[in-house]
N, C-alpha and C positions, 0 to 999 in steps of 0.2 A: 573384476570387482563389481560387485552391486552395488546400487545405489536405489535407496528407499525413499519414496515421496515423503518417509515420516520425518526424516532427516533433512531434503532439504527444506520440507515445508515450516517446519521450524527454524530453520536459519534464515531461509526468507522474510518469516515474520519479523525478524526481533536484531538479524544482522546490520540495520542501518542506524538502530539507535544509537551504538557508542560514537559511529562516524560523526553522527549528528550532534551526540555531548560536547565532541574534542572539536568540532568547530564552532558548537557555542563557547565551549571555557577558551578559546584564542581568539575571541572576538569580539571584546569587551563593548562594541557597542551596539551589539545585538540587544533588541528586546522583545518580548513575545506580546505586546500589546501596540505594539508599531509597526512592527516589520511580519515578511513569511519567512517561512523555513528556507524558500527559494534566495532570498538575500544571501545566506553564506554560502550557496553556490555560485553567487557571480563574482566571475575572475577580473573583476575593472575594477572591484571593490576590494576583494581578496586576495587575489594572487593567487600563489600556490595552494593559499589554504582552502581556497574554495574545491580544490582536487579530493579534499579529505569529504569534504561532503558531498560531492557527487557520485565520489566514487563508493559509499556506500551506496547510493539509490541504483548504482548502478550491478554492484552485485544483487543485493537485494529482489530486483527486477530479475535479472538471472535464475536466481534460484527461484524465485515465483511462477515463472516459465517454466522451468525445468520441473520444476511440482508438478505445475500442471500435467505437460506433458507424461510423466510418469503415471498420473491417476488415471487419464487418459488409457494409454496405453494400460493399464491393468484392472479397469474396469470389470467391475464383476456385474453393474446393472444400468441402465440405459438412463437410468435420470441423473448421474455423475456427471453424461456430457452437456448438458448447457451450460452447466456453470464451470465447470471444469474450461470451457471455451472462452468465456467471458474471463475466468481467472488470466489463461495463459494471453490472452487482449491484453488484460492489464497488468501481468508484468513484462509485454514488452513495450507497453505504453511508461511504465517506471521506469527502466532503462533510456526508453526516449527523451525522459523528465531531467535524468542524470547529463544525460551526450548533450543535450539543447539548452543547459544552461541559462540563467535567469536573460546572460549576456544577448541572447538569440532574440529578446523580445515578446513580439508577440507570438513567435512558434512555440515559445517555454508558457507563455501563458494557454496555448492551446491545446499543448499535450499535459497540461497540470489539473486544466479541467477536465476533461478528457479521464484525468487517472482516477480523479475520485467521485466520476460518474460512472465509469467499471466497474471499481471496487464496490461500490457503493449498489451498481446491478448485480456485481458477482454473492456477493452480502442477502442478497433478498432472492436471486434463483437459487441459490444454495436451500435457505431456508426455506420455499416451498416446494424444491425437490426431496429435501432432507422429510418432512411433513408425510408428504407422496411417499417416501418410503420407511415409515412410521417413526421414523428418526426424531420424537418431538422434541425432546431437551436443543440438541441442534439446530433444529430447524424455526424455531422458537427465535435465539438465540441472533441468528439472519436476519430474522424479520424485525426483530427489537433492533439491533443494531443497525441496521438501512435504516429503519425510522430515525432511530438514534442521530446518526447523521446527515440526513435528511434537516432535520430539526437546528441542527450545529453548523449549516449553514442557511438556513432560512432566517435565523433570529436576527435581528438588527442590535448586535453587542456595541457598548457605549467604547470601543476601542477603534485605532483605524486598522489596524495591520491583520492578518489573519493566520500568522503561526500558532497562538490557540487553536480555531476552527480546526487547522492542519493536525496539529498534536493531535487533537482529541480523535479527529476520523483516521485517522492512520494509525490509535492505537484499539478502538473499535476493529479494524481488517486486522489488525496483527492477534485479535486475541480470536475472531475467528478464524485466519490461518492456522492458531495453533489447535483449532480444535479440528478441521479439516486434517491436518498433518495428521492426529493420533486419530480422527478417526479411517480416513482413508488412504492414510500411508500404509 
């Protein structure tokens, strides 16, 4: 059987959202102006249910990887691989976000930053490789959204928590994954 970067790179993008719903809707005391996303993966807090959200980030990270690697591998032009390398960085930096749990400390704080300063490079080498290869709508697209995010954690928001910030950057890479998926799967 084949297996198409367009396929997993769209499940990549968009696979971790529902995990991420069903451990908000079982964990009424979640909020997204207090806490991060990272709260309803820690098991001291959650229990079991914290397994439902990680183990989204942790597939998720998987097929991020495994995109990569596919595009990689079926590269048709030489500006695919910087970002394509920083991609497959950052989904196995996502996977590390899932295994190291909020529980781990400061190691989950280290691979959390860590993921949305990849994504966040993979985001803007895309888009002036995509440019370079007169790709503009994409490449455009990259560079708007690293800025994007860029911006969505530099503000100083009157909240404490930062599962906003998180929402918002991770659904910025998930909508350029899927534009990476259809265009280079």
């Amino acid at each position: 059987m084949y297996v198409r970067a367009r396929y997993t790179g769209l499940a990549a993008a968009w696979v971790a959202y529902p995990f991420i719903a069903t451990a908000i809707a079982v964990s009424p005391w979640f909020n997204f102006n207090n806490n991060a996303l990272s709260d309803l993966g820690n098991y001291g807090r959650q229990g079991p249910i914290a397994a439902i959200f990680n183990t989204g980030l942790i597939v998720a990270g998987i097929l991020a990887a495994l995109t990569a690697v596919l595009i990689i591998r079926g590269r048709r032009q030489r500006l695919v691989i910087p970002w394509s390398i920083l991609f497959l960085i950052a989904g196995i930096d996502l996977v590390l976000v899932g295994v190291l749990s909020e529980d781990f400390g400061a190691a989950h704080g280290i691979v959390s930053m860590i993921l949305f300063i990849m994504f966040g490079l993979t985001l803007l080498v895309y888009g002036v490789c995509a440019i370079l290869m007169k790709e503009l709508g994409p490449g455009l697209y990259g560079i708007v959204a690293f800025l994007a995010s860029l911006a969505v954690w530099m503000i100083n928001w009157p909240w404490e928590g930062v599962a906003i910030q998180e929402t918002i950057a991770s659904l910025l890479v998930s909508a350029g994954l899927t534009i990476i998926a259809i265009k280079h799967g």
